[in-house]
N, C-alpha and C positions, 0 to 999 in steps of 0.2 A: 916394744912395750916398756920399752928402762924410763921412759918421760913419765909416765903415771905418776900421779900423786899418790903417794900412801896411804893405807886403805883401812879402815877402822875395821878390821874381820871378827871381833869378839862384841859382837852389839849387846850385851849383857854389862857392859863396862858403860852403858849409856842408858841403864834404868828401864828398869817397864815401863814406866809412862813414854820415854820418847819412843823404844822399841814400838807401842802400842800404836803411835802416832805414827813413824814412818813405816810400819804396813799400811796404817787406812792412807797415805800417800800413793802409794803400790796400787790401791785397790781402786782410786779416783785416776789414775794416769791411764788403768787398760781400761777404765768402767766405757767413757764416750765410745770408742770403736768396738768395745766389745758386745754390747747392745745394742750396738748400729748392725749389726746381721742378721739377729733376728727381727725387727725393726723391717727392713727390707725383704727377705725372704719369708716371713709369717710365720717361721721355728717360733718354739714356746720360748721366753726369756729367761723364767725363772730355770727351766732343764740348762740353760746354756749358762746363767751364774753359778749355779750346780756345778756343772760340768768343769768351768772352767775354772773353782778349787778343786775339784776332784782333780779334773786331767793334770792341774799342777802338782800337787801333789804326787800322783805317779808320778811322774818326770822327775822330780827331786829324788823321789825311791830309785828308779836306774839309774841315776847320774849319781849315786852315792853320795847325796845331800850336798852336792860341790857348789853344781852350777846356781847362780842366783838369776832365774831366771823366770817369768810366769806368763802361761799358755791363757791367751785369748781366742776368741772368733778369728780364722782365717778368711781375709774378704778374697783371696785370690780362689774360692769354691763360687762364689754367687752366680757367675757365668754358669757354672753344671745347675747349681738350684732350679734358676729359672730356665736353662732347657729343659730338665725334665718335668717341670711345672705346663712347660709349654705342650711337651709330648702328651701328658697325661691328660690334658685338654682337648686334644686331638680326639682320644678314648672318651671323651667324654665324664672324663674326672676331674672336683676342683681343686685346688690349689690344696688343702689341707688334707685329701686323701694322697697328693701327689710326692707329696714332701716327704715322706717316707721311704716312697722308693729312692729318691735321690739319696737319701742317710744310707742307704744300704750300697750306691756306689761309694759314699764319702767314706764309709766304713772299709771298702775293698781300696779305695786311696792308701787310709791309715796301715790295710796291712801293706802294700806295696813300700812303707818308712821299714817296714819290717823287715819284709825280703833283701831291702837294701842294705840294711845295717848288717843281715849277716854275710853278703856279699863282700862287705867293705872288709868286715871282720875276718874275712879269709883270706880275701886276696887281696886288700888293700883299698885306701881310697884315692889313689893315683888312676890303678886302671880301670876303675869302676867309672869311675866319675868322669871318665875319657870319652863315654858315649854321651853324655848330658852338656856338652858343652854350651857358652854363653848365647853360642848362635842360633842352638835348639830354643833355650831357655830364655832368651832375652826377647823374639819375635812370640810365642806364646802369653808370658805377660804382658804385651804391647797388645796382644790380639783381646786377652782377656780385657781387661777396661774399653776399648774399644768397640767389641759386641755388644756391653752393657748400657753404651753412654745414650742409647735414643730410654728408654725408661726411666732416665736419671732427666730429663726434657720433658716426657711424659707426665711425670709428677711436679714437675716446678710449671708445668700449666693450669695446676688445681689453684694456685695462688703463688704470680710471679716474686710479688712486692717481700710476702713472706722470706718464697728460696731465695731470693738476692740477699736479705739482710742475713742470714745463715751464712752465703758463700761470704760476705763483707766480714763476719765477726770471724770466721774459721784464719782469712785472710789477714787481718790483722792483728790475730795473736799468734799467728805463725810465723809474720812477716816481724814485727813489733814487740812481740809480747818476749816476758824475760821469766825467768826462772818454772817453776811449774805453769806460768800461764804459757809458756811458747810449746810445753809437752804436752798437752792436754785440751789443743783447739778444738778439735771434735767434739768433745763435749762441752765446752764452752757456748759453740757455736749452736749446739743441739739448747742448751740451753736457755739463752739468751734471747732466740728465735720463737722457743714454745715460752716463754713468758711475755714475750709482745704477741703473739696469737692467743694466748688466754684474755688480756686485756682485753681483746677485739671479737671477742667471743666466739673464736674460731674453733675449739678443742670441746670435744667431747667427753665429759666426763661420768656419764652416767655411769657406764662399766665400773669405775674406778668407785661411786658409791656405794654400789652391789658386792663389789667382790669383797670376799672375806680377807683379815689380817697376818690368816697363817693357814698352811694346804700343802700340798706335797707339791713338788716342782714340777712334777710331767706326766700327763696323761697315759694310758695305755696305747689310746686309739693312735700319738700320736708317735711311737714306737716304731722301727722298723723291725721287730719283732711281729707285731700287729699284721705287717702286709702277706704275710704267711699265713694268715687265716684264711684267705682268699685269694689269691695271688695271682695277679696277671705276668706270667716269665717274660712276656717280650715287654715288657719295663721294664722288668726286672735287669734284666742284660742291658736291655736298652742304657740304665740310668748310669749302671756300671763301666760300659765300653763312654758315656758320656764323659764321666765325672774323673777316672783312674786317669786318665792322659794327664788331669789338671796335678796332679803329683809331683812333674817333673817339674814342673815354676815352682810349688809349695816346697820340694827339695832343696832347691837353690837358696828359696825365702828362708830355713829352719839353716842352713851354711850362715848363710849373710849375717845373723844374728846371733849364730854364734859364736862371728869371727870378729863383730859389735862388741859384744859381752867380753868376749877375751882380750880384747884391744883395752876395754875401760877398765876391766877389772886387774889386769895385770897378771893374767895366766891361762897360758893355753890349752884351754879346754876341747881343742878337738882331738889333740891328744892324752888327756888326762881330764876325766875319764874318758875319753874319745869320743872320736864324731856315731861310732855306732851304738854306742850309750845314747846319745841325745838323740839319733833317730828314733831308735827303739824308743823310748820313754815319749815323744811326743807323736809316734804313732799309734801306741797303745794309748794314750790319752785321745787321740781322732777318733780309733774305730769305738772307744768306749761311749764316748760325746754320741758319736754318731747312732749307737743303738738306741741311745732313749730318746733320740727326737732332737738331738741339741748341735750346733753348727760343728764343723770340724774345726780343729786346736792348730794355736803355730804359736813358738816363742814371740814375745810382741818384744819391739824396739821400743814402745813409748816404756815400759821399764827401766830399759838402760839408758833411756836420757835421764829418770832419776836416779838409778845407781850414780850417774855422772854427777849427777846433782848436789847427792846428797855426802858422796864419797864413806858410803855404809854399805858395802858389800857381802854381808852375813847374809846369806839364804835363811836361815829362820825370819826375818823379814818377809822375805817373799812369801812363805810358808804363811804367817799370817794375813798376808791379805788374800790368798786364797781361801781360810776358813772364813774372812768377814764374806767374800762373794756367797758362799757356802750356807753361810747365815742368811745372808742375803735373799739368797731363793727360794726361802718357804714362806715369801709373802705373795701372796697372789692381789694380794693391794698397790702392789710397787708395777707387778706384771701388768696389770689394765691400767696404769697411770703411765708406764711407758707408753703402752699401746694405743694410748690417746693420743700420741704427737699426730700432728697433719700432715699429711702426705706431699701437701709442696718442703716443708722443713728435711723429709727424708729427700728428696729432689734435691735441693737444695747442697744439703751435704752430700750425696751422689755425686753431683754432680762434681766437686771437687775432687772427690774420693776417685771414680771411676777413670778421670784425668789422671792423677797422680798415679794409678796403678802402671797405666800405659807410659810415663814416664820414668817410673821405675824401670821398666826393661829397655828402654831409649840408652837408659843411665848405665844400666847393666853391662848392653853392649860397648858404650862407650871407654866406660871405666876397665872393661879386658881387654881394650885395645883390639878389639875385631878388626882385619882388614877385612873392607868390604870390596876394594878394588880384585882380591880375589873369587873368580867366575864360583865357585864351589859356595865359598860363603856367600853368596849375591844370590845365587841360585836355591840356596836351601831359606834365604829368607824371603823372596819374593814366591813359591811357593809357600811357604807356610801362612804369609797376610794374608795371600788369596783365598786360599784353601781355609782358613778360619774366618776372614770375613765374609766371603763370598758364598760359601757353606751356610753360614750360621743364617744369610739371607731367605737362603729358598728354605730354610728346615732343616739341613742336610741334606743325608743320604740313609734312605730307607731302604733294608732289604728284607726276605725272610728266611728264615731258619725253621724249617718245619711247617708248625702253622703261629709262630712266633713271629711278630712283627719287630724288624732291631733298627734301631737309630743309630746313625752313626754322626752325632755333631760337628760343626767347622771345626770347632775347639780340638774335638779329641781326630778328627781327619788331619790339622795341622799337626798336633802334637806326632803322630805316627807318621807322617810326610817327614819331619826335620830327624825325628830320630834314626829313620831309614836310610834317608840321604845322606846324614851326618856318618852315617856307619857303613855305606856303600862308595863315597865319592872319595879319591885319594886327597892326601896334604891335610888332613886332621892334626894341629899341630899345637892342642890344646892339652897343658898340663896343669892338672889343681893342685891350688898353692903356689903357684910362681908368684901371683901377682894379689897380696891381700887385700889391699883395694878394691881392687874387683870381685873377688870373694864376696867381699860385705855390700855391694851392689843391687843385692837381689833382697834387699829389706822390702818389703811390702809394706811394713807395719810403720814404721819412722816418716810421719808426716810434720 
């Protein structure tokens, strides 16, 4: 970490006005990915701008105001959304009664950051983190994007011409583009794409005429509070046994980024304030997101490409652009003017997105130097594609519990295949932290 550039840490030496400006920087870097969740999963938007000042906020309060860091939409949950969307269809539920149940698994994910950080905080995060290794974690992200990618097809068939021009602009200002244009393709490309489909009269905007300019962020109904008025338990469990296995890639991803952060920033933050400071604050920001309806939270990397950028590493920074998201989300004018984009443009960028996730774990395992010519490691990974794609194909695996109906997903069938094997097959010879590189492999967020 001695190469860093020095680092401007008293942003008060650079005035309110620029202060002012490089939060709304902050607030434009996560905005594209972080309303691309709800966007795709049908979560309320304005809950998830809400949310994702608030969840920041917490995180800054446990990490004793250090980390300059801010919580966006996790896309490594979309995989759980849409099983239990799928499940609840099954029941004969649609999509927005279903969404709920799912917040109440992503909620039991958030506390599993919990249980982990006091694990870590006891015994360490050497032997904790001995059961999770790259070869669990790197085949489950792979699996993740790759269950998802036939709906990210699905939607670019509503209008091809559209999602091409999307995947072309995402493409070349990630490939081309320089300074905030190469951190912030996603929205770029979201944008660029629904302004050539407005010309062509493709977007609907009536909603967006109707809705009012100011409203509260999140409905009741849309609460996982709400599903307790009525509650079907075998969803219940169902969404839960779905969605908690997806924790173990979203563990790796909250590592990776904070091994990001501490590489640019020039201090290490997994041991000051430590790695169970940062799980805890960004789980307690998950299971909170997750009560009122809003996606679950992960530190985003497009942050720390401008921290890198801008070489202004004050968290009061971050801290403001979590209040603009905040502000942000009592317009329900802004919520139906998202919700107008057309469904080839979220295809579109899916489809890029859903790719890079699965590349991420390709990268993951790469970058730890997995031997794969060992039968153990070869073996706990061709189980786990199978068992998560091959699962996710037929539905799963249904059983019952009483007169409860449980689902048990490819996704969370893999996830419990690799950490059983991992933890029963001899020559586990994985230690965290040898190798930082690998560490910071599991970004999800850093496209």
């Amino acid at each position: 970490m001695s190469n860093v550039q020095p680092a401007i840490y008293d942003a008060r030496t650079l005035g309110s006005g620029k202060m002012l400006t490089l939060g709304l920087q902050h607030m434009f870097a996560m905005f594209g990915a972080t309303i691309l969740v709800p966007v795709i999963t049908g979560l309320s938007m304005s809950a998830t701008l809400l949310f994702a000042g608030l969840g920041t906020l917490l995180f800054h309060f446990c990490t004793k105001m250090r980390v300059p860091a801010f919580l966006g939409s996790s896309f490594a949950f979309l995989g759980g959304y849409a099983a239990v969307v799928s499940m609840g269809a099954e029941k004969g539920l649609d999509a927005a009664t279903s969404l709920p149940y799912a917040c109440i698994g992503v909620f039991c994910a958030g506390f599993f950051y919990f249980l982990l950080a006091g694990l870590i905080a006891a015994f360490g995060v050497k032997k904790v983190m001995r059961f999770f290794p790259p070869i669990v974690t790197g085949p489950i992200i792979i699996a993740i994007g790759l269950t998802l990618s036939g709906s990210a097809i699905q939607n670019c068939t509503q209008n091809w011409w559209i999602a091409l021009l999307a995947i072309l602009i995402i493409i070349v200002c990630n490939i081309w583009g320089k300074g905030m244009i190469k951190i912030i393709p996603i929205l770029l490309g979201v944008l660029g794409s629904y302004i050539v489909a407005a010309c062509f009269g493709l977007c609907d905007f009536s909603a967006v005429k109707d809705a009012a300019w100011v409203g509260l962020p999140f409905q009741w109904k849309n609460t996982a509070f709400h599903v307790f008025s009525n509650p079907d338990w075998g969803l219940v469990v169902a969404a839960i046994i779905a969605i908690l296995p997806i924790s173990l890639a979203t563990t790796m991803e909250h590592i990776g980024d904070m091994c990001a952060i501490s590489s640019t920033v020039g201090k290490n933050f997994l041991e000051d304030p430590g790695l169970h400071r940062t799980l805890l604050g960004d789980g307690l920001a998950t299971s909170l997101a997750a009560l009122f309806g809003a996606p679950a939270n992960t530190t985003y990397g497009e942050n720390t490409g401008v921290l890198a950028l801008s070489r202004v590493y004050d968290p009061r920074v971050i801290r403001l652009a979590a209040f603009y998201a905040i502000i942000l989300s009592f317009s329900p004018k802004f919520d139906a003017l998202v919700n107008s984009i057309p469904a080839a443009i979220v295809g579109g960028v899916s489809f890029i997105l859903y790719g890079m996730i699965s590349a991420v774990g390709v990268r993951n395992i790469v970058e730890n130097k997995v031997d794969l010519t060992k039968s153990r490691n070869l073996i706990i990974a061709a189980v786990m594609f199978v068992s998560g794609l091959g699962f996710s194909a037929v539905g799963g695996i249904t059983f019952m519990v009483g007169d409860a109906a449980i689902t048990l997903t490819g996704l969370a069938i893999a996830a419990l295949a690799g950490v059983i094997l991992n933890a029963v097959l001899p020559g586990n010879d994985y230690e965290f932290g040898s190798n930082p590189e690998g560490d910071k492999s599991a970004d999800m967020g850093s496209y």
